[in-house]
C-alpha positions in Angstrom: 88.3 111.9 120.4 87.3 108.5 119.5 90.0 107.0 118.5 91.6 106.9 121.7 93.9 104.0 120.1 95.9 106.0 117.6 98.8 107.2 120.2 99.6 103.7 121.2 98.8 102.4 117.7 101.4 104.8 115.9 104.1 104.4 118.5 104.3 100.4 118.1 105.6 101.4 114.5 109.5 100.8 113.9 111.4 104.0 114.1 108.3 106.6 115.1 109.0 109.4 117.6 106.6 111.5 118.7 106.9 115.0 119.6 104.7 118.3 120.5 104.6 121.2 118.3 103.6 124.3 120.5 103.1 127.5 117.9 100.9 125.0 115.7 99.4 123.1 119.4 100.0 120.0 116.7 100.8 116.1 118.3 103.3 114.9 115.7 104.6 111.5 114.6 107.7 111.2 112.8 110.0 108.3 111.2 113.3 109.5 110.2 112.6 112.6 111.2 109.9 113.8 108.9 106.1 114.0 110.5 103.8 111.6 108.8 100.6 112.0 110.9 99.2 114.9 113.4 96.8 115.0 115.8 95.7 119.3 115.8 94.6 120.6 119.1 92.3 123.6 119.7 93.5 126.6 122.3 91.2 123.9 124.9 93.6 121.1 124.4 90.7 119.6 122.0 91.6 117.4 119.1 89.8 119.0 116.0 91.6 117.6 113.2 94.3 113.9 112.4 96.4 115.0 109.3 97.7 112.2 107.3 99.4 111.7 103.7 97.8 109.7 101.3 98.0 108.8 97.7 96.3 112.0 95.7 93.5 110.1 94.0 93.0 107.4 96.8 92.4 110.9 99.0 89.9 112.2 96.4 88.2 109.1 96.8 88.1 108.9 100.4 87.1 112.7 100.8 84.0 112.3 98.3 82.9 108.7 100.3 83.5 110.9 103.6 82.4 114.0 104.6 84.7 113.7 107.5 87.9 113.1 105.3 89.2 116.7 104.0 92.1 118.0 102.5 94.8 118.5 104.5 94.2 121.4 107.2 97.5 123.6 107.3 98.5 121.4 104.6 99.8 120.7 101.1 95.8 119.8 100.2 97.2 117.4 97.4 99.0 114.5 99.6 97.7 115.7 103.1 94.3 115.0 104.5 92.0 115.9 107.6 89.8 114.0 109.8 87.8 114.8 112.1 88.4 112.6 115.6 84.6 112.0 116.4 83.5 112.0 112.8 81.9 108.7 111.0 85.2 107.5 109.7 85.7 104.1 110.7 88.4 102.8 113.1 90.2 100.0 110.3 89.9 102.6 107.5 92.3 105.2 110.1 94.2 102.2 110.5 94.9 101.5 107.2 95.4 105.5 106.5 97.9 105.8 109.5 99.8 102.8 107.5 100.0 104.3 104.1 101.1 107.7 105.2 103.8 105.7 107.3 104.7 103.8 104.5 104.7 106.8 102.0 107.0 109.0 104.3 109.5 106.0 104.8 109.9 105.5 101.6 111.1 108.9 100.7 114.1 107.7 102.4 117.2 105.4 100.2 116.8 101.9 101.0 119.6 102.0 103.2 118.8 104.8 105.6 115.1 103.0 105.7 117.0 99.9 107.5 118.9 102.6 110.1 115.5 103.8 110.5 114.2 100.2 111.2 116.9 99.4 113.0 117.1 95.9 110.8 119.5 94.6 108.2 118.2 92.6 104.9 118.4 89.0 106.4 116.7 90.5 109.9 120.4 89.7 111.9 121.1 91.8 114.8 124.6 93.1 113.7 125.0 95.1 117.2 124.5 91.6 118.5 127.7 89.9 116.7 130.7 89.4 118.6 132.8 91.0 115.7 130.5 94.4 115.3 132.9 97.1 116.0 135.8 95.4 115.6 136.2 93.3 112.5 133.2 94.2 111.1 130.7 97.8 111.0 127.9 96.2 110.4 125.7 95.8 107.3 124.1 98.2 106.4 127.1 100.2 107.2 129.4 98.5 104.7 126.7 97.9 102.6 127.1 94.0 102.8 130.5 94.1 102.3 130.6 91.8 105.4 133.3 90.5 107.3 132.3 86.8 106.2 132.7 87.2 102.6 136.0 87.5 100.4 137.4 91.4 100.2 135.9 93.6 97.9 132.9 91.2 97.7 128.8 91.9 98.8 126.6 88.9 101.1 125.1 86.9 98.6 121.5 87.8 101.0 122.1 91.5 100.5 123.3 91.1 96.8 120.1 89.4 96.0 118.1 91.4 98.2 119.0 95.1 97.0 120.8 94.8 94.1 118.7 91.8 91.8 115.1 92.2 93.9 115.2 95.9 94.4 113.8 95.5 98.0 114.3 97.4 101.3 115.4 93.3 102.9 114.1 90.1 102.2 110.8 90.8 104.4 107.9 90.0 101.9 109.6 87.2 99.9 107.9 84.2 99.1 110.8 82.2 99.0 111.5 83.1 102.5 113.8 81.5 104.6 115.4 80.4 100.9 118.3 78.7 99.8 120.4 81.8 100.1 120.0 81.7 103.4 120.5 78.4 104.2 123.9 78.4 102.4 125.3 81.7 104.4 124.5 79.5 107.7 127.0 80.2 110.8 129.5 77.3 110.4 129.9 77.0 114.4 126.4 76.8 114.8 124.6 73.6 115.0 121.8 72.9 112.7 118.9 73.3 115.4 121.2 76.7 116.5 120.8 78.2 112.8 117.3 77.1 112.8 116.4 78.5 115.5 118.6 81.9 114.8 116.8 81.7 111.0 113.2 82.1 113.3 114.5 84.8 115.3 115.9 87.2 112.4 112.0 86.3 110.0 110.7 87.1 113.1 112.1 90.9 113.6 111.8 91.5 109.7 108.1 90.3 109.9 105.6 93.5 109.5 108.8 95.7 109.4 107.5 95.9 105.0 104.6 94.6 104.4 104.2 96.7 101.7 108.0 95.6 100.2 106.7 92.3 97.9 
């Protein structure tokens, strides 16, 4: 197969697992659970075929530009698609491919279970981290951002904004990003060059987690 990079490449992705299907001789990749990509293997151990989900018409495109695109072998033919590993297909356009049936599976899940998935909450914070998971506090996405910090009965202004006003998975993909929002939740025992550098850290684990979520 030539595109020796796709194993690697697929298990970089938040929340993939990988497993082997023996009666179908299928490598699968899952997030939350449900496959999104396959790598089909002959009775030699061979790869003969990558299925992938794609858009219907962008797949009708890409088959008619590609004679090594095909609809989807063992597949629903309509979303699912078939490449051939040492076809003519090239290596970025897989790439992109592996991305939108990645993104296309994950977002079949609610908004909330796509952050368990991710393992991220809307302003990137590491609740596992927080002294006061597990005790005052579940977490947010548990609570649904009815956080320890904020008056009873009442949602974090990030999370308000972020799922309830934008309609958004988290705040990855905002232009506004780090906004004021954000810099009026700050950590009142932290230091200004502490929140700054904690602001850095949370963009930095909700950077390529959605691209696709502006």
């Amino acid at each position: 197969m030539r595109y020796e990079w796709m194993d690697e490449y697929l298990l970089k992705k938040r929340g993939v697992t990988r497993d082997f299907q023996p009666v179908w001789n299928w490598i699968r990749y899952h997030v939350g659970g449900k496959m999104f990509a396959a790598i089909c293997l002959d009775s030699k151990e061979r790869p003969y075929y990558i299925n992938l989900k794609l858009e219907p018409m962008k797949g009708e495109i890409f088959r008619r530009q590609y004679e090594d695109i095909l609809p989807g072998h063992y597949s629903d033919k309509v979303h699912w698609n078939s490449i051939r590993p040492d076809g003519e297909v090239p290596d970025d356009l897989l790439k992109d491919m592996l991305d939108e049936s990645y993104h296309l599976v994950l977002e079949g899940f609610s908004r909330k279970r796509q952050r368990e998935i991710l393992e991220i909450t809307c302003c990137g914070a590491d609740c596992k981290a927080c002294s006061c998971y597990g005790k005052n506090c579940q977490g947010c996405n548990e609570l649904s951002g009815k956080v320890f910090h904020v008056p009873e009965g009442k949602t974090c202004p990030i999370y308000r904004c972020a799922v309830y006003r934008q309609h958004r998975t988290s705040c990855a993909g905002c232009r506004e990003l780090p906004c004021e929002i954000w810099n009026t939740t700050k950590d009142p025992s932290l230091s200004q060059e502490a929140f700054e550098a904690d602001l850095q850290k949370r963009m930095g684990r909700l950077k390529g987690a959605y691209e696709y979520d502006i």
